[in-house]
N, C-alpha and C positions, 0 to 999 in steps of 0.2 A: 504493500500500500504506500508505504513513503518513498518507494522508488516509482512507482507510478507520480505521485503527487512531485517528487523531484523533476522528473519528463517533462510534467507540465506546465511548473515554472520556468523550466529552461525555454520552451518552446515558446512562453507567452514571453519571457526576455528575448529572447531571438527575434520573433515579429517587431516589437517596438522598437528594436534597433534596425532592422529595417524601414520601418515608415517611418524613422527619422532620415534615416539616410536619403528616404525618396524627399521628404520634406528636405533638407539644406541641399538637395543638386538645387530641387524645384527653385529653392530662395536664391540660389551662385549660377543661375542659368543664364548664359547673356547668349542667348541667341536672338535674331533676326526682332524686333520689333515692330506690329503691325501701324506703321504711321496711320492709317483710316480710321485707323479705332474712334482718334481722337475728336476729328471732323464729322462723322456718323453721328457719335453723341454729342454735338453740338448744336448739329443742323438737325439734328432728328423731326422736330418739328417745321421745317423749313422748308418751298421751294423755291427753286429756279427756274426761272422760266426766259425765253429769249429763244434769239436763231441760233443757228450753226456754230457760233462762236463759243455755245455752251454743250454742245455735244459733248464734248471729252471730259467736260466733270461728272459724267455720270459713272467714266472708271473710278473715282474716287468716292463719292457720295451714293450709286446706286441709280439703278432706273425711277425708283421710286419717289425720288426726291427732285428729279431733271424733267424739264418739259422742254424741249428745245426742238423746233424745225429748221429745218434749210427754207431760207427766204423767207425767215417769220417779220412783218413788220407791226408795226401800231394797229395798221387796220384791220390785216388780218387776225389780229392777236385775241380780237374784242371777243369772238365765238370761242376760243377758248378757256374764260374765265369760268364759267362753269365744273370745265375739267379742273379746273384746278381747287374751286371750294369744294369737291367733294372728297378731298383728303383733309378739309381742318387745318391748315398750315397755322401757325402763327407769326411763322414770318412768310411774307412773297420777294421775291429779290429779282428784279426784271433788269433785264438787258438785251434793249432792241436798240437799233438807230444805223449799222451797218447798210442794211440792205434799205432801209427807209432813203437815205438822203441818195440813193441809185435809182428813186423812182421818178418815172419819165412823165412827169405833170408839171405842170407849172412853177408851180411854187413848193416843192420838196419839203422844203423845213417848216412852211406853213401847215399844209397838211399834217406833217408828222407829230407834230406838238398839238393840235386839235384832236388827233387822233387818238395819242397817247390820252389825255385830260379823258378822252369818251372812256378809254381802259380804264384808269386809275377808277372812274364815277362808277364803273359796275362792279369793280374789285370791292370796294368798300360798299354797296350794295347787296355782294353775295357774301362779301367777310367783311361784317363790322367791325370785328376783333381781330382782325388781323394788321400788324404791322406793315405797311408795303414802301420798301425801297427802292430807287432807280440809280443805277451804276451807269456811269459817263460811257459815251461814246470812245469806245477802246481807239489808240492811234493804231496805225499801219508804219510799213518801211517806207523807206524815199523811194523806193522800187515801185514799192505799189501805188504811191501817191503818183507817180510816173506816169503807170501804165493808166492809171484811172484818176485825173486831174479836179474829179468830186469828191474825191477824201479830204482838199483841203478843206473841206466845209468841217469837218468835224468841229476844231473849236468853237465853232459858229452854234453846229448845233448842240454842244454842251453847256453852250452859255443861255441855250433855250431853255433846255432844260431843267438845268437850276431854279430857274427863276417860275420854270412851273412847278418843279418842288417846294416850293417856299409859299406858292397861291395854293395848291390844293396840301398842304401840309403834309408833306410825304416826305421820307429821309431820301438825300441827294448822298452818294458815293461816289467819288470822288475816285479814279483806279488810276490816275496819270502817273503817282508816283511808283509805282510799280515799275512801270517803264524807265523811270528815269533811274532806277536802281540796278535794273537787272538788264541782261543784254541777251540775245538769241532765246528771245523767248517766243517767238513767231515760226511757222511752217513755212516751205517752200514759196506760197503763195503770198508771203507778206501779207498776210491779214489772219488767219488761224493762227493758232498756239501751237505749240509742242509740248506736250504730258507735263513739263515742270512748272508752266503756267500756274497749271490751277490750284496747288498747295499753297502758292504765292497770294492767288485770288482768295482763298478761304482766310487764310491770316490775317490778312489785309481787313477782310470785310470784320473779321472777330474782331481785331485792333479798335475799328471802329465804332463796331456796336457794344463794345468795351465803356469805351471815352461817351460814348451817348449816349448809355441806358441812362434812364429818366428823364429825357432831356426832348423824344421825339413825340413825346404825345401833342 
């Protein structure tokens, strides 16, 4: 009997020195870090929404959290607000204005700013409680201003912008300094990004809504 009872103390000490061992690799483990963890649980309640320019944050963030088309503008954006209250966001984070000041009317930047104002009135009509932000018209390369000599509008239309931010009381984002920090952050085409863009884009925007929580109601 006490060599039984002996066995079985050994054994139950054996075990516990094992799942300590598994517990201090587990604590001395430095492998790989998943960087998204961090951005997931930030944005969880978050979208994005915008053209092409935001396709590639959805490798970071998720499908679920991206609404992005190729050649989304203000106008066509307006039918999509729907899609986008039936996730509950509490924050919306738009970014159109690329493809908007490429359209072949009259007055480009007029339009696009009436257009946006008709977005912004139905967001806040489908989500009252929803935050909604607008990020500047991203720059391009010299290349691309080049090849396509309506990119210089952009200043033009961020200066629009703002200033519709400030009448419909909506956070204005501000993304120029990004650019002016980081270099080769564009795709072949001078106007898309390349994958290290968008950790840059999320930071930025946290930095922000950092410094302004309380400040945007």
């Amino acid at each position: 009997m006490t060599k039984k009872l002996f066995l079985g103390v050994l054994i139950g000490v054996i075990a516990l020195f094992v799942a300590a061992c598994g517990s201090k690799q587990n604590d001395n483990q430095t492998g790989p870090v998943d960087a998204e963890g961090p951005y997931k649980s930030f944005y969880h309640n978050s979208i994005f929404f915008g053209d092409s320019l935001l396709l590639g944050l959805s490798d970071v963030l998720g499908d679920s959290n991206v609404i992005a088309n190729a050649g989304a503008t203000a106008l066509f954006s307006i039918e999509k607000v729907d899609k986008i209250a039936d996730k509950k966001p509490e924050h919306v984070y738009i970014m159109l204005g690329s493809d908007d000041l490429l359209m072949p009317v009259d007055n480009p930047k007029k339009d696009y700013l009436e257009n946006y104002a008709k977005l912004i009135k139905k967001m806040k009509e489908k989500m009252p409680n929803a935050k909604i932000h607008v990020t500047s018209v991203t720059p391009v390369t010299t290349e691309a201003m080049e090849r396509e000599p309506r990119y210089k509008n952009i200043p033009d239309y961020n200066e629009g912008l703002e200033k519709l931010a400030v009448t419909e009381k909506i956070d204005y984002i501000d993304l120029s300094s990004i650019f002016e920090e980081q270099q080769n952050l564009y795709s072949e085409d001078g106007i898309h990004f390349e994958e290290s863009f968008y950790p840059l884009f999320l930071d930025h925007i946290k930095e922000h809504i950092d410094f302004s929580d309380g400040v945007l109601e």
